[in-house]
GUFIMI-637941 format. One record per atom (N, C-alpha, C): residue number from 0; residue in three letters; atom name; z, x, y. Coordinates in nm, 2 decimals, m for minus. Last residue first. Example, Ala and Ser with C-alpha at 12.3 -4.5 7.8 and 13.67 -1.06 7.14 Angstrom:
residues 2
1,ser,N,0.71,1.28,m0.22;
1,ser,CA,0.71,1.37,m0.11;
1,ser,C,0.79,1.29,0.00;
0,ala,N,0.78,1.32,m0.57;
0,ala,CA,0.78,1.23,m0.45;
0,ala,C,0.78,1.32,m0.33;
This chain:
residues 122
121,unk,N,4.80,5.06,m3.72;
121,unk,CA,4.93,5.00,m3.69;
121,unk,C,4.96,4.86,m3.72;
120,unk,N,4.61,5.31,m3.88;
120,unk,CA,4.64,5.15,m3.88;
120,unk,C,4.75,5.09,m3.86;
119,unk,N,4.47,5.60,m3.79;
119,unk,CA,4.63,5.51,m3.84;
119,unk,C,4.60,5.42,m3.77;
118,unk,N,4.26,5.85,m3.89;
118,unk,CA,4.26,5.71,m3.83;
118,unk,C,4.39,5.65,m3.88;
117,unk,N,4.18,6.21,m3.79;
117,unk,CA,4.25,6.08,m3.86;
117,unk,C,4.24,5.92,m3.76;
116,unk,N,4.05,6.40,m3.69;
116,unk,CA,3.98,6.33,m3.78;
116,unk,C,4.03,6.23,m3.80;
115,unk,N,4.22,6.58,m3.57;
115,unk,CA,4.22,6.62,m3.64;
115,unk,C,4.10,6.48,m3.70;
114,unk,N,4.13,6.50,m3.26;
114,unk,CA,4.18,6.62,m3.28;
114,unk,C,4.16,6.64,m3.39;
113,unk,N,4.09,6.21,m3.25;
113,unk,CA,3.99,6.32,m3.25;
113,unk,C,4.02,6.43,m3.28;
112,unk,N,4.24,5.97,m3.39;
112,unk,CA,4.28,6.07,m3.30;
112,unk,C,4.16,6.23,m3.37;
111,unk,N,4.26,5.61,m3.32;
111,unk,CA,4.17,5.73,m3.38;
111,unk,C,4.18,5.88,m3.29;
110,unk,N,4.49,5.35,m3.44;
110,unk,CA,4.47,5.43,m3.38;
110,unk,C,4.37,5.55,m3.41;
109,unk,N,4.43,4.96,m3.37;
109,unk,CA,4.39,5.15,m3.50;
109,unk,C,4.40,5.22,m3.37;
108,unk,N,4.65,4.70,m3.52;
108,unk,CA,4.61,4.82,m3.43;
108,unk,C,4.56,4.90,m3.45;
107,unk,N,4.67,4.39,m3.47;
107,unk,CA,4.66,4.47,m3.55;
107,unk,C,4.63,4.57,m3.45;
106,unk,N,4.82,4.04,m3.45;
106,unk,CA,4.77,4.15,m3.42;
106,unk,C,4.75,4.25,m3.48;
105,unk,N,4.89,3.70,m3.42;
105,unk,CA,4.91,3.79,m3.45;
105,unk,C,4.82,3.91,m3.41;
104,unk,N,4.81,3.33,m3.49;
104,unk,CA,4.84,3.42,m3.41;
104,unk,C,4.91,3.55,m3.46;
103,unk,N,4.65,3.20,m3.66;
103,unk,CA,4.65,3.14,m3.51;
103,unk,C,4.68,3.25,m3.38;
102,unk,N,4.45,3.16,m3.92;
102,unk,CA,4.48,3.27,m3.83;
102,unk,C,4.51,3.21,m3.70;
101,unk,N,4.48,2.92,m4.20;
101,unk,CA,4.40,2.93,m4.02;
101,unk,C,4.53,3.05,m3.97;
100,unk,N,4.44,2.90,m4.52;
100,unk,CA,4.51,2.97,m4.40;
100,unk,C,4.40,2.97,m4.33;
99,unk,N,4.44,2.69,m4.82;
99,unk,CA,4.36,2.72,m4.71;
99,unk,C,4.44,2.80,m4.58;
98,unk,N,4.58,2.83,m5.11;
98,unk,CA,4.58,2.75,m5.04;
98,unk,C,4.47,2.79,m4.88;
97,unk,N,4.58,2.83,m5.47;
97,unk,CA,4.44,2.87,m5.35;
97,unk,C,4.57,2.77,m5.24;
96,unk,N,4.69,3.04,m5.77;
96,unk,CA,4.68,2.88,m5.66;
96,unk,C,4.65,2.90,m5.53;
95,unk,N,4.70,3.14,m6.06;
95,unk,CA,4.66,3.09,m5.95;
95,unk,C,4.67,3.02,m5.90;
94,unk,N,4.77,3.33,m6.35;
94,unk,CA,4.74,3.22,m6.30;
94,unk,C,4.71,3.24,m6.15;
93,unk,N,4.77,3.64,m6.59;
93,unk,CA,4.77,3.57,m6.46;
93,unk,C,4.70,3.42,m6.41;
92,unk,N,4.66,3.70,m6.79;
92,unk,CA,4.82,3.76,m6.77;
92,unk,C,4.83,3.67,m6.65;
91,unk,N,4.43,3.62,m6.93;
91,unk,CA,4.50,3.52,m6.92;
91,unk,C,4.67,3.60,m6.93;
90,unk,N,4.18,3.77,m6.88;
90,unk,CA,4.30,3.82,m6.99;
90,unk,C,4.40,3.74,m6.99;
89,unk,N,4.08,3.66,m6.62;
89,unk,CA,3.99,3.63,m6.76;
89,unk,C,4.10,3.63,m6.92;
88,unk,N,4.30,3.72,m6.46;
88,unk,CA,4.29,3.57,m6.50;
88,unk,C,4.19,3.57,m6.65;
87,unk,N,4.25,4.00,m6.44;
87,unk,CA,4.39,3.98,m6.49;
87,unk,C,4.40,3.79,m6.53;
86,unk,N,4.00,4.00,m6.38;
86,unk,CA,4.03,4.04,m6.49;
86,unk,C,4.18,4.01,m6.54;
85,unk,N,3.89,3.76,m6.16;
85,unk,CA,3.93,3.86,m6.15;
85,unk,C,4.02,3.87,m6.31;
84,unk,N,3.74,3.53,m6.18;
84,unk,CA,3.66,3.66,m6.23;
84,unk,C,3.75,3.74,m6.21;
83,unk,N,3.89,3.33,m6.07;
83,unk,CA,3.85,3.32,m6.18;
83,unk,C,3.78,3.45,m6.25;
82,unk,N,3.88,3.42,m5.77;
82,unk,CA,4.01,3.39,m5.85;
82,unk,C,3.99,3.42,m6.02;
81,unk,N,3.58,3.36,m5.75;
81,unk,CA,3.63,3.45,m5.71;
81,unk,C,3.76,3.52,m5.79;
80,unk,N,3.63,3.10,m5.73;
80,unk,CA,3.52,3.14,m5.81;
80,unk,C,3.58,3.27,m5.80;
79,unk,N,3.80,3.02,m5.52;
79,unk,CA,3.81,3.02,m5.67;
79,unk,C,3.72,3.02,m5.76;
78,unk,N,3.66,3.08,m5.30;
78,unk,CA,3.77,3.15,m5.36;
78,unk,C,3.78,3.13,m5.44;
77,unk,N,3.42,2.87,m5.31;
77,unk,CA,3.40,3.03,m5.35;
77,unk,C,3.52,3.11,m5.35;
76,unk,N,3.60,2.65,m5.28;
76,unk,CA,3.53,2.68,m5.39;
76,unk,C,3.51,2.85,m5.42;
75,unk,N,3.67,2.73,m5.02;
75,unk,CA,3.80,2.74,m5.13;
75,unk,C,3.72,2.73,m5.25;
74,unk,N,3.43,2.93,m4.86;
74,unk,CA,3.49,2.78,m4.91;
74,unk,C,3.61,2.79,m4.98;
73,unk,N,3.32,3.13,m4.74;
73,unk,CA,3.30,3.05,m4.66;
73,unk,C,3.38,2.93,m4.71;
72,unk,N,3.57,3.41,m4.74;
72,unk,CA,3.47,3.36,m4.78;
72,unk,C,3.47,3.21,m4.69;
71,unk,N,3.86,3.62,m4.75;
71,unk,CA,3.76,3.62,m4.61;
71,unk,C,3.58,3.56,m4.66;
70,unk,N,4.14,3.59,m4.93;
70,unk,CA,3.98,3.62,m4.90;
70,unk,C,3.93,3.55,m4.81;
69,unk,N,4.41,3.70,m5.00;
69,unk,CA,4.38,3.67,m4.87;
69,unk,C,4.20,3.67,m4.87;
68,unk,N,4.67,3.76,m5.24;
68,unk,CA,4.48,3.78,m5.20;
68,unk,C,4.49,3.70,m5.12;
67,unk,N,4.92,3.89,m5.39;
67,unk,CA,4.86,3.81,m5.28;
67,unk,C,4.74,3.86,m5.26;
66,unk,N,5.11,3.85,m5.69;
66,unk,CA,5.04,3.89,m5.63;
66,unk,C,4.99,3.81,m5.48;
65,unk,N,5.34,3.99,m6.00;
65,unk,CA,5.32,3.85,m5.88;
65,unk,C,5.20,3.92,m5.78;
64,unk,N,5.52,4.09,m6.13;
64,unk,CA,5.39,4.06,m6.16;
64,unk,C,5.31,4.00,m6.05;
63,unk,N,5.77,4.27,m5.97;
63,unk,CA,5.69,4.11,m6.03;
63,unk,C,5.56,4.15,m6.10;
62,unk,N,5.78,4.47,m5.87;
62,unk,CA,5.86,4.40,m5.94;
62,unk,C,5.88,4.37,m6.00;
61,unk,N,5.58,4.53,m5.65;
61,unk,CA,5.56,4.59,m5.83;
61,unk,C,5.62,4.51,m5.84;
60,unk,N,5.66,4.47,m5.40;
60,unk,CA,5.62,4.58,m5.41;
60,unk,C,5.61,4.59,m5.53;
59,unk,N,5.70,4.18,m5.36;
59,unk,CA,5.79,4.23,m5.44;
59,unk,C,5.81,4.36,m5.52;
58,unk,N,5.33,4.14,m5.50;
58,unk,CA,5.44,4.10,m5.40;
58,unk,C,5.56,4.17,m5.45;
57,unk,N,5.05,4.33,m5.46;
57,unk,CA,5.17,4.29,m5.49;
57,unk,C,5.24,4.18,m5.41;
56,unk,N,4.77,4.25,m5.25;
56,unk,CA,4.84,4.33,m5.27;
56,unk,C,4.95,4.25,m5.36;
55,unk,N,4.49,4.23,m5.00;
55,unk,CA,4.54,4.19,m5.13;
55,unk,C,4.67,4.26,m5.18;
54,unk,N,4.30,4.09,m4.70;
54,unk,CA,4.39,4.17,m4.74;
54,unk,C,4.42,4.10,m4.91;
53,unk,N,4.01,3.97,m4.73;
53,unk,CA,4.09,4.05,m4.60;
53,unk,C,4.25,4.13,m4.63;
52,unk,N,3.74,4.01,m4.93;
52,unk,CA,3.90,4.01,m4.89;
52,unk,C,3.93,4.05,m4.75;
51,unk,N,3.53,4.04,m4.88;
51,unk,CA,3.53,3.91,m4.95;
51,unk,C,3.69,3.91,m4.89;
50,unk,N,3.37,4.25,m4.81;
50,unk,CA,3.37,4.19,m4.72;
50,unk,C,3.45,4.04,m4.71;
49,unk,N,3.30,4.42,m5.00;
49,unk,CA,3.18,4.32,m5.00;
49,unk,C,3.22,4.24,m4.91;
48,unk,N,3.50,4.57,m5.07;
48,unk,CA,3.40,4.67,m4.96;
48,unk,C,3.24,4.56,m4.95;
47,unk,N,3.64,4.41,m5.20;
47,unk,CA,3.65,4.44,m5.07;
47,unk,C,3.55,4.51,m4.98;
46,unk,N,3.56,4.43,m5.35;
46,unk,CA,3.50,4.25,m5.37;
46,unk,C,3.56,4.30,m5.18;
45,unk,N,3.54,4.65,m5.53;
45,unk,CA,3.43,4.59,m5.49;
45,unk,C,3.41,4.43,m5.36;
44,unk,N,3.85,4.59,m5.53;
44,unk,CA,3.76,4.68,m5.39;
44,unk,C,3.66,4.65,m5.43;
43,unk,N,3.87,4.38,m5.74;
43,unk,CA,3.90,4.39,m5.58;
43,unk,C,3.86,4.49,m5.47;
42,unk,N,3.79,4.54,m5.98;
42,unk,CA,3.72,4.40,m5.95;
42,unk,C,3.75,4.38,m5.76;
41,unk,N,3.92,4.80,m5.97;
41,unk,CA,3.77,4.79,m5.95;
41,unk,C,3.71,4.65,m5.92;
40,unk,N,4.18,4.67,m6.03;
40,unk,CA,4.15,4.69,m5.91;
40,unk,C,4.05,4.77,m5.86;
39,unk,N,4.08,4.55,m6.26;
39,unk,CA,4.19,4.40,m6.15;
39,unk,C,4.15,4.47,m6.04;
38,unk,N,4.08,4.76,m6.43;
38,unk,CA,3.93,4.68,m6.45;
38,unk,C,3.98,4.54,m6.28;
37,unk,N,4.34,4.87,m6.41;
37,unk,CA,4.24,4.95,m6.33;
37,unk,C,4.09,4.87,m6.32;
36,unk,N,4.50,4.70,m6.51;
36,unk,CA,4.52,4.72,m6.38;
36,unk,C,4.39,4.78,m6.35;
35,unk,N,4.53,4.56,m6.79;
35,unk,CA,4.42,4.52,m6.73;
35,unk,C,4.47,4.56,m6.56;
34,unk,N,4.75,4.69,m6.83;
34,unk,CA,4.65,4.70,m6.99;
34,unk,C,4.49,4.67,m6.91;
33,unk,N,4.97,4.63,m6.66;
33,unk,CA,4.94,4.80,m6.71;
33,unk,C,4.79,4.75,m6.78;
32,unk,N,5.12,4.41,m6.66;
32,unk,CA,4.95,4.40,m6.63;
32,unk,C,4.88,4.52,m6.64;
31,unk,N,5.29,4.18,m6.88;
31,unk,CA,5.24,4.35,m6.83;
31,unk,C,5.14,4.34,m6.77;
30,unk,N,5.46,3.94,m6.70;
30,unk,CA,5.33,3.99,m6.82;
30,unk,C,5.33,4.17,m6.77;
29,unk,N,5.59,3.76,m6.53;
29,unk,CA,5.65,3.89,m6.59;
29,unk,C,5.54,3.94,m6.69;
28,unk,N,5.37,3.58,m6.45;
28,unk,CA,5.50,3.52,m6.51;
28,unk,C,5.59,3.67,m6.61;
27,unk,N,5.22,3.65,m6.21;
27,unk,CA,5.20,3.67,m6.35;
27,unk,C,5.31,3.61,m6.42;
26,unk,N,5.05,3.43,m6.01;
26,unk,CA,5.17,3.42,m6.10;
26,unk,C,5.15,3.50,m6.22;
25,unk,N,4.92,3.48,m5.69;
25,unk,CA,4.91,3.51,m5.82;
25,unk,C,5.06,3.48,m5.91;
24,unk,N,4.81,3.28,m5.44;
24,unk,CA,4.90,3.35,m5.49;
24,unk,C,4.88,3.34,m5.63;
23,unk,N,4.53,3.33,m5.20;
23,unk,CA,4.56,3.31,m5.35;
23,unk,C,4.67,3.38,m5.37;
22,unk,N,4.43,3.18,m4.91;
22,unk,CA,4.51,3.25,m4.97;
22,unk,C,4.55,3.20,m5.10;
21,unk,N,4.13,3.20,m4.65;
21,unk,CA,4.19,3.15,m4.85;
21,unk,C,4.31,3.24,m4.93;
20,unk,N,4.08,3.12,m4.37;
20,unk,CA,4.05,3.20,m4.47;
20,unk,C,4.15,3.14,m4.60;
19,unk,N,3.97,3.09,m4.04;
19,unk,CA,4.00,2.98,m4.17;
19,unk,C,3.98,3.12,m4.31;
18,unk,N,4.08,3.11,m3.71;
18,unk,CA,3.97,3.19,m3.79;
18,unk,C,4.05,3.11,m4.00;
17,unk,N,4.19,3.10,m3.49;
17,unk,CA,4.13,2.98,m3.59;
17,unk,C,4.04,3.03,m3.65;
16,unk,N,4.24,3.25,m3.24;
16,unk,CA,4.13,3.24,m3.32;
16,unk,C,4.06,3.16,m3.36;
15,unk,N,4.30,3.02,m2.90;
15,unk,CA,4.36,3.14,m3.04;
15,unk,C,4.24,3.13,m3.13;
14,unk,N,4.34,2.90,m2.71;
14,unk,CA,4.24,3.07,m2.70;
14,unk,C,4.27,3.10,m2.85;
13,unk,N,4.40,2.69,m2.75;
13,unk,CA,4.30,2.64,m2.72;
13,unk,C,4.26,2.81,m2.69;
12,unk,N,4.72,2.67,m2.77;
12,unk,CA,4.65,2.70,m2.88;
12,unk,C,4.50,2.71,m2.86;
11,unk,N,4.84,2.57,m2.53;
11,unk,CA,4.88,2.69,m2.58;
11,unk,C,4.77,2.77,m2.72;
10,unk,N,4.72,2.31,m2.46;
10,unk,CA,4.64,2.48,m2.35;
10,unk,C,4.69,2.64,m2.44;
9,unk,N,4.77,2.17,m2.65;
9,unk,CA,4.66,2.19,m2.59;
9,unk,C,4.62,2.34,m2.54;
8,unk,N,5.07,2.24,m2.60;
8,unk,CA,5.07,2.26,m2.70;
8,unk,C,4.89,2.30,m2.69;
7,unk,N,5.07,2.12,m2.27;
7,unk,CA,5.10,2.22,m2.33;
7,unk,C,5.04,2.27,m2.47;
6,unk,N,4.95,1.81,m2.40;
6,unk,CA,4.89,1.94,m2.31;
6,unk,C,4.92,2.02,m2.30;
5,unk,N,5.22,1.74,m2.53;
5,unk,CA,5.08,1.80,m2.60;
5,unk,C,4.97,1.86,m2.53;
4,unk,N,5.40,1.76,m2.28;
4,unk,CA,5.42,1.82,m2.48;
4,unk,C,5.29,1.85,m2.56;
3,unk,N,5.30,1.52,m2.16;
3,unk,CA,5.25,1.70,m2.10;
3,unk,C,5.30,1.76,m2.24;
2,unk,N,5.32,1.33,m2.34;
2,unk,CA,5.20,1.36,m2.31;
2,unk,C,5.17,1.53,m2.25;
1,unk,N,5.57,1.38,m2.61;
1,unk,CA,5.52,1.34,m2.45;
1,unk,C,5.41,1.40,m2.44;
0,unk,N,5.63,1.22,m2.90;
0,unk,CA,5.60,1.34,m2.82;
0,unk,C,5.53,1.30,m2.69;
């Protein structure tokens, strides 16, 4: 790779976040999760409104069993401490696997419209 190729690359990445967070994919392996959903998703907004997740959800909108957690902590340790407490791993419907994600690039948007009260998240 050429020298300006990496000063490029240099100048291209040198404003971006780099913000370090912990992505857990879930394997249910087709399990029902009906039995342990509501204790899975008191365990996750708590852990949301603690600041822990940045985003979580299905994959394959239902489908699957299958899932994604995105937590917003200081280690992969304390992800998988984390991983470990959520009720659908205690009931052994679900496995795991941590990988580390850096935010380089992307966006989000709120809209707040005073008229009626409402807030849309673009």
């Amino acid at each position: 790779m050429s020298a300006s190729n990496l000063d490029r690359i240099r100048e291209l990445t040198a404003p971006m976040w780099r913000k370090k967070l912990y992505a857990v994919t879930w394997d249910g392996k087709g399990a029902n999760l009906l039995p342990h959903l509501a204790a899975h998703l008191e365990y996750l907004i708590g852990l949301e409104k603690a600041g822990k997740i940045f985003a979580s959800g299905p994959l394959d909108f239902g489908a699957s069993s299958d899932g994604l957690t995105v937590f917003n902590v200081a280690s992969k340790e304390e992800a998988r401490a984390l991983a470990l407490k959520d009720p659908f791993v205690i009931n052994g419907v679900r496995s795991f696997s941590i990988r580390e994600w850096t935010i380089m690039e992307g966006s989000f948007g709120i809209q707040v419209n005073y008229s009626d009260r409402s807030i849309e998240i673009k």
